[in-house]
Structures are given as C-alpha cells and as structure tokens.
C-alpha positions as CSV (number, residue, x, y, z in Angstrom):
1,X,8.1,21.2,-18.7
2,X,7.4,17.4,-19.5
3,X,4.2,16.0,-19.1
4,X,4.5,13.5,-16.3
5,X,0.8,12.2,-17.4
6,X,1.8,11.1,-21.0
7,X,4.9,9.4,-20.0
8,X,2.8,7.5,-17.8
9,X,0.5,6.7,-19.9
10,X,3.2,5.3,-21.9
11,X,4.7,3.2,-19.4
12,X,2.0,1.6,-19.0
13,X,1.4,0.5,-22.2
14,X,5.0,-0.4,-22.4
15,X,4.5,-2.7,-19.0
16,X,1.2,-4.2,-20.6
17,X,3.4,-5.1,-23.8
18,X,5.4,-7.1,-21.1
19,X,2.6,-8.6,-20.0
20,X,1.1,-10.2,-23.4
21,X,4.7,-11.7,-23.3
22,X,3.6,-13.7,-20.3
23,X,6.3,-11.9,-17.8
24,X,7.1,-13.4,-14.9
25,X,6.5,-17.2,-15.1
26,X,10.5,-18.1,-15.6
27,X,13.8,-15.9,-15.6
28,X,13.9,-13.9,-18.9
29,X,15.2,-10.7,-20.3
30,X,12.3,-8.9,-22.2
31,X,12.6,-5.4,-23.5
32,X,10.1,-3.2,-25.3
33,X,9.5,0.4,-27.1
34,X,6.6,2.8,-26.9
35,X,7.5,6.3,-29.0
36,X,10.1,7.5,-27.0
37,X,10.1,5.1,-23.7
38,X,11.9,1.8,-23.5
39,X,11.4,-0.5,-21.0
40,X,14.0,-3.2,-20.3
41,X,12.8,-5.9,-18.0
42,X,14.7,-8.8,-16.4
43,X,13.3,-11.5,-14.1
44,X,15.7,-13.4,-12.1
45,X,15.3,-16.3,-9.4
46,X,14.9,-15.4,-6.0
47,X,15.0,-17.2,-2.8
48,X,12.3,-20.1,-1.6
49,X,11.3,-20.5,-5.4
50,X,10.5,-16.5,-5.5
51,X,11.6,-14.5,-8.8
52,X,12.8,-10.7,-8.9
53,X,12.0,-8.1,-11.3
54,X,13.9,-5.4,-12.4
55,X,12.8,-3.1,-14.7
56,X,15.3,0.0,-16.3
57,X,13.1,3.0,-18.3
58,X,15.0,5.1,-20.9
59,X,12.7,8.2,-22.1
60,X,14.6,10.7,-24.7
61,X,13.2,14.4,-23.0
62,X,14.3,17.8,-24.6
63,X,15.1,18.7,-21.0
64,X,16.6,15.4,-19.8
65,X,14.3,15.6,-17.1
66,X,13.2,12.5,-15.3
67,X,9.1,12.7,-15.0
68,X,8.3,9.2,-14.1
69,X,10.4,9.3,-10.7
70,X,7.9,8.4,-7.9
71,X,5.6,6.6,-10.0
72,X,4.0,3.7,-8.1
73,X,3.9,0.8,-9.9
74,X,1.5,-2.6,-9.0
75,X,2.1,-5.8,-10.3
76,X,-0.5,-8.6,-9.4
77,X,0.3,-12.2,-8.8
78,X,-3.1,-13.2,-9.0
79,X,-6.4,-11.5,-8.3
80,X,-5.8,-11.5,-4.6
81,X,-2.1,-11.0,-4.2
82,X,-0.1,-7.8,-5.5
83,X,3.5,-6.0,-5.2
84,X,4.4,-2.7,-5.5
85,X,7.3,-0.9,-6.3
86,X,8.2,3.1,-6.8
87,X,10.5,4.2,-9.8
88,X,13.7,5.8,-8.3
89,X,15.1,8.8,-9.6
90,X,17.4,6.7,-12.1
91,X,14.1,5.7,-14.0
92,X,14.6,2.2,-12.3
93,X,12.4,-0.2,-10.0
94,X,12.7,-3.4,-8.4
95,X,10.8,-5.8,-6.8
96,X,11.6,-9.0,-5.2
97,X,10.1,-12.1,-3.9
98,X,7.5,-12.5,-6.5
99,X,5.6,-15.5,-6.8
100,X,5.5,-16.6,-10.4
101,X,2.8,-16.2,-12.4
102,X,1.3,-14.3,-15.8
103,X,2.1,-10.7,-13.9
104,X,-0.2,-7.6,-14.5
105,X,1.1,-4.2,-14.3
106,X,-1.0,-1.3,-13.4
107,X,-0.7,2.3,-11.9
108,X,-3.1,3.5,-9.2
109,X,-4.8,6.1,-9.1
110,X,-5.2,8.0,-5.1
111,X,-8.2,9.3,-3.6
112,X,-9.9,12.2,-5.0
113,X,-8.3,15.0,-2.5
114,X,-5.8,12.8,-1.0
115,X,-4.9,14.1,2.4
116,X,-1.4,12.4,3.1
117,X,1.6,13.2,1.4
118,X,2.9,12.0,-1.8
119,X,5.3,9.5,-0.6
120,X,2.3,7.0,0.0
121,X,1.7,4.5,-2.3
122,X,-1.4,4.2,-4.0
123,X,-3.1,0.2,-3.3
124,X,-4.8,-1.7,-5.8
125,X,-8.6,-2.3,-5.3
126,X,-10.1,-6.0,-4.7
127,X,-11.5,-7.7,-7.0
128,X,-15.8,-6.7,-7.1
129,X,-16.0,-11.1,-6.6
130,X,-14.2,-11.0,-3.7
131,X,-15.6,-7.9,-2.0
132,X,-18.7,-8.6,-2.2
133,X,-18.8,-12.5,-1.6
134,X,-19.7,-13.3,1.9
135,X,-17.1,-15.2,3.9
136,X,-17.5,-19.1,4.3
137,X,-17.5,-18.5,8.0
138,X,-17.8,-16.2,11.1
139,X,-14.1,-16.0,10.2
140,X,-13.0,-12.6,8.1
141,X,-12.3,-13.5,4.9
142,X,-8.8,-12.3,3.2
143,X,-9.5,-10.5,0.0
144,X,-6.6,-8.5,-1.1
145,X,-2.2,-8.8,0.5
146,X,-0.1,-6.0,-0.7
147,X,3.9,-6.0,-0.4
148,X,4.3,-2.6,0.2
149,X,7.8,-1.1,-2.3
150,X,11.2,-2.8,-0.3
151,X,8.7,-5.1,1.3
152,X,9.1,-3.0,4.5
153,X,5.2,-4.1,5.2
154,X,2.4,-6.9,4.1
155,X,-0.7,-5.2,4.1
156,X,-3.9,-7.8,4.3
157,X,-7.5,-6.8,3.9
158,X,-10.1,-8.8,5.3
159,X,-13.7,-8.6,5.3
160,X,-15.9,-9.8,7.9
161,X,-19.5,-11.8,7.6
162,X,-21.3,-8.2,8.5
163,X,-19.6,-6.7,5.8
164,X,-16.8,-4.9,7.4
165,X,-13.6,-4.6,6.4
166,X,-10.4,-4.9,8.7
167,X,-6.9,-4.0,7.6
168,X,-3.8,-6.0,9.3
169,X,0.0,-4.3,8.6
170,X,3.1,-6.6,9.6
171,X,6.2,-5.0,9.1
172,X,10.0,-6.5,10.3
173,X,11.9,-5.9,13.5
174,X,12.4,-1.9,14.0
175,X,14.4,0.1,16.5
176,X,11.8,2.6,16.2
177,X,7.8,2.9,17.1
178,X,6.7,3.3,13.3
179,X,3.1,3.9,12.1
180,X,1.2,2.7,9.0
181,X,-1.1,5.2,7.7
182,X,-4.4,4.0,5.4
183,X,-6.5,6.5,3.4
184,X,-9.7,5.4,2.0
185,X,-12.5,6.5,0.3
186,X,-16.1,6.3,2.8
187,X,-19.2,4.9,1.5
188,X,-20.4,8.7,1.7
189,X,-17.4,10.1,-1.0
190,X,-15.3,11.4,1.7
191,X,-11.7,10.0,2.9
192,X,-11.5,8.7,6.1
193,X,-7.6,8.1,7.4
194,X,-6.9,5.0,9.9
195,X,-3.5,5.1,11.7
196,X,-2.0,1.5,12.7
197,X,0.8,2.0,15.0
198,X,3.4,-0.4,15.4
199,X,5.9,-1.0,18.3
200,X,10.0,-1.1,18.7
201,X,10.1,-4.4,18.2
202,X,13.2,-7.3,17.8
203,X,10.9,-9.9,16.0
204,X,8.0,-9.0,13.6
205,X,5.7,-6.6,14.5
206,X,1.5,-6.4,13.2
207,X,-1.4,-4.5,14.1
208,X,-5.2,-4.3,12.8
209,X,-8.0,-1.8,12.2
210,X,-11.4,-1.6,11.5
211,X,-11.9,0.4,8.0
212,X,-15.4,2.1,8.6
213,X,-17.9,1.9,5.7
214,X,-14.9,1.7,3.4
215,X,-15.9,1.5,-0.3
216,X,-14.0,-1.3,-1.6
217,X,-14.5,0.3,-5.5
218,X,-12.7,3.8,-5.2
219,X,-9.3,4.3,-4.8
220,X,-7.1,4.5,-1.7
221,X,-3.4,4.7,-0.3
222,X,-1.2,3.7,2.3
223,X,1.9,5.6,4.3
224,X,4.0,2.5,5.7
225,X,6.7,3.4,7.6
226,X,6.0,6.8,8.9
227,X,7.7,7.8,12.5
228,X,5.3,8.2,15.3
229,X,6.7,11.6,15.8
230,X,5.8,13.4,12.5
231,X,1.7,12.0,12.9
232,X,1.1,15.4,13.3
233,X,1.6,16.5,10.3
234,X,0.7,13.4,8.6
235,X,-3.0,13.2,10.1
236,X,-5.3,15.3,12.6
237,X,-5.8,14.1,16.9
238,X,-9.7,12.9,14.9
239,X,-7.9,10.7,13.1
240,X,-6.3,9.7,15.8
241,X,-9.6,9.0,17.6
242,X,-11.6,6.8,15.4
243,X,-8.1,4.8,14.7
244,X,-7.9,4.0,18.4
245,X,-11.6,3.9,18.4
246,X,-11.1,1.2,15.3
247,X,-8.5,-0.9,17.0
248,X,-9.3,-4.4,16.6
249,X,-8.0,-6.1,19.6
250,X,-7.2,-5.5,23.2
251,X,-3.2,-5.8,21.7
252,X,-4.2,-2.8,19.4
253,X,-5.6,-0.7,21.9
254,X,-2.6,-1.4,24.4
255,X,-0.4,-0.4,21.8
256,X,-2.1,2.7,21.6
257,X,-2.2,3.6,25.0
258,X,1.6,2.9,24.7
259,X,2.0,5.6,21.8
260,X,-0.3,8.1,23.3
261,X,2.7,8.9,26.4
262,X,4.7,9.4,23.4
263,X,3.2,12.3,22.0
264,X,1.6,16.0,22.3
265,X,-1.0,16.9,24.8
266,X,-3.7,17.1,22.5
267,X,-2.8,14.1,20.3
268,X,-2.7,12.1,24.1
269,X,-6.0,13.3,25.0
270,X,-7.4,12.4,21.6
271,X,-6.3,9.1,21.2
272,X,-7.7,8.3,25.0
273,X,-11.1,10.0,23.7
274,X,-10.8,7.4,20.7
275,X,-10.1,4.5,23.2
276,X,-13.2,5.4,25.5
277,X,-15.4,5.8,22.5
278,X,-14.2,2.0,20.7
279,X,-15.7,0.4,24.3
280,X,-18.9,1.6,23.8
C-alpha cells in the first residue's frame, strides 16, 4: 500500500520549488523533480488578462497506484485571494482565471474530526493581520475570496466591526436548488457546520451566513455544490437550525423557507425552529 502522506509531502515541496521560480507572473513551462515525483507545470494566458495553470504529476509506485488523487491543492494570489484545485485521478490539476502574481502553493489541512465527506475541499485560513484588524467602518470587512476547484463558487469571508464573521457563496446559473456546506472549527474546539442554500436560478445565484464564534486560526472546509436532497446525509436538522437561525438577510431566510417545502418532515420543522430562533 503507498503512503498517500509522503507523496504529499513531496508534492509540496515539488510545488514550493515552483514557487522560488516565481510561477505565475507570465506564461512559462517549468518542471521539477523531488525523489520519485515530477511535477510539470505550464501557465498559459487566459481571458480578461487572467492566466491558467496546469500542472501534470508523474510518481514511479511499485503498485502503479495513484495516491495523490483527491488531493486539494491552494494556490494564493496574494494574502487575501486564493484558488483551489483537486488532483484528478490522472495525477493532473487545473486551475483557471488566475490573476498573476508570485503564486504560493499549499495543502490544507481539515478540521480535527471533520464531519462532511471527503469530497469538500479544505480552505485556507486568513491571514492573523487581517482577522484580527478591525474594519475601517460599520461596513464588514473582506478578509479572505476562495475560487472553489472549476470555479463552480466564490466563497468571501467577511468580518464585521463586533468581531463576527459572515460567509457569502456566489455560484453560476443552475437548473437545480444546490447547497454550500461550511465546516469550521468553534472558539470552544468543536466544529460547527453552516448550510447556505442556493436557488434554481438563470443568472448568478449568492447567499450569506453568520459563522458563530468561528476561530479564524484552525482549519476548516467547504462542500460547494451539494443537492438539496442528499442534506441529510451531509448534515443533521441542528445544523439546519442555527444555518437558518444564521441567515444574514431577509433574502436568506426566504430562501430557506423556500427549501424547507422541499424536504423531510423533520428537516421542515427544524429549519422553521432555526428561522423563529434567528428573530429573536
């Protein structure tokens, strides 16, 4: 069995090679070897002045196995915005519409006893400057946007002059009601989960919660395109209750009322518990 963990380990070192090279300010091929993993990067230009990186992995395994599929990858564009992208099961992974800039690599790490599945992506942390300076004005203050992988959603964290934090998910026009799902880690150690749903919709659809006493230093996740119908086994009707209780307009909470006709019994009756409870 190969050790997902060192190859890993070794990706990253072969992405921070890429990035002493100053990747990502111009179109360039760049490749580079750490032990057995290669790393063949090229950036090309994009649309709108945007540049696109793929990057092809080649790891020699006894067993020809392919342990870095699924790995999460984040690349920062500065210390506010950051991309992400997920290594297929060709050892592959693109991203496009990246600004240019010196790019950072890093891999995440997910919350200690993550509750949703492994298909979300973990999302870098804000920079301690930014999550603890207090906003200019009574406005909420942006601190982190995330491109989540295929750019299906932009993920922006604000924080607020009391010192809370909101999280607004956009996403494209969809058929289909879709939900984004956040786990975080609490101020008290535990993981809180915070469901955003988001509407059928023919133009862009966006959505925003409150993320109670969320630690802005410990590690947390996202689940961006999950269908409304499989919440319940993505998250529990509680969760469902302080996200509705946590919706951060009148918009949000119609949208939830809207959802809640949609599904089970008990997840109805919890959201409308959650609703009651947010107009206290």
């Amino acid at each position: 069995m190969t050790d997902s963990r060192y190859f890993r380990t070794m990706l990253l070192d072969a992405l921070r090679v890429l990035q002493g090279k100053a990747i990502g300010g111009a179109p360039a091929r760049m490749t580079t070897t750490v032990d057995s993993l290669t790393v063949e990067a090229q950036v090309t230009a994009g649309t709108a002045g945007t540049l696109a990186l793929t990057c092809s992995i080649r790891i020699a395994t006894a067993d020809g196995s392919h342990p870095l599929a699924g790995t999460p990858i984040c690349v920062g564009v500065d210390e506010r915005r950051f991309s992400l992208g997920t290594v297929d099961d060709d050892n592959s992974f693109s991203i496009t519409g990246m600004p240019p800039g010196s790019w950072r690599f890093d891999l995440r790490a997910r919350p200690r006893s993550p509750r949703l599945p492994e298909t979300a992506v973990p999302l870098p942390q804000p920079a301690a400057q930014l999550s603890f300076a207090a906003p200019a004005d009574s406005d909420a203050a942006e601190v982190l946007r995330v491109v989540t992988p295929g750019r299906r959603t932009l993920l922006v964290l604000r924080r607020t002059l009391p010192g809370q934090y909101l999280i607004e998910a956009t996403r494209p026009p969809e058929t289909r009601w879709r939900a984004v799902v956040v786990e975080y880690t609490a101020e008290d150690g535990d993981t809180a989960v915070r469901v955003i749903p988001l509407p059928a919709s023919s133009i862009r659809a966006s959505g925003t919660v409150r993320l109670d006493a969320f630690f802005a230093q410990a590690p947390w996740q996202a689940l961006d395109n999950a269908p409304v119908e499989e919440l319940d086994g993505i998250c529990s009707p509680d969760d469902l209750a302080a996200s509705a209780a946590a919706a951060h307009s009148a918009a949000g909470r119609q949208a939830w009322r809207d959802l809640a006709v949609r599904l089970t019994t008990e997840q109805h009756d919890a959201i409308h518990r959650g609703l009651g409870a947010g107009r206290e």
